[in-house]
C-alpha positions, 0 to 999 in steps of 0.5 A: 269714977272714969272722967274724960276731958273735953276742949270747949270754945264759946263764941260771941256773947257766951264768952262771959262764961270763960274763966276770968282772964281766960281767951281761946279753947278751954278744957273741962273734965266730967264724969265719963258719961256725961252729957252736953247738959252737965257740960253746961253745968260745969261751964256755969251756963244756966238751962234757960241759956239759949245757944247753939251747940256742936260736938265734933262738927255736929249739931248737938242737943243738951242730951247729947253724950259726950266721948273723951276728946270731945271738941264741943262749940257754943254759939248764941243762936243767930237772929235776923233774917 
C-alpha cells in the first residue's frame, strides 16, 4: 500500500494532541488516499472535535483529500465577536 507524508501544526488548545514532549510541526504518514478525517484519526483527535482545518492555505472539510507533501493546520474555532 502507497503512504504519503503530511506535516501537521496544531495551534491553541489542540496542542494536547502533540505527542508528549513534541513542539512545533509534526509529520504523520497515511494511507495515499487519505482524507483530512483519517488524519484526525491518526492525530488521536476525536470526530465531535470542533476545529478548523487548512490544507496548503485552504479551508478544508473532514472530507478533504490529502496529497503527499500536504501542510495541514488545525486551529480551535474562533468565539466572540
Amino acid at each position: 500500500m502507497t503512504r504519503i507524508t503530511v506535516t501537521v501544526t496544531l495551534f491553541a488548545d489542540l496542542r494536547r494532541f502533540l505527542p508528549r514532549g513534541a513542539d512545533g510541526p509534526q509529520r504523520y504518514t497515511v494511507p495515499e488516499g487519505a482524507t483530512l478525517a483519517d488524519l484526525l484519526a491518526a492525530v488521536g483527535v476525536a470526530p465531535g472535535v470542533e476545529l478548523t482545518a487548512a490544507v496548503d492555505g485552504e479551508l478544508a472539510a473532514r472530507d478533504t483529500p490529502l496529497s503527499d507533501g500536504a501542510d495541514v493546520m488545525l486551529l480551535s474555532p474562533m468565539e466572540g465577536g
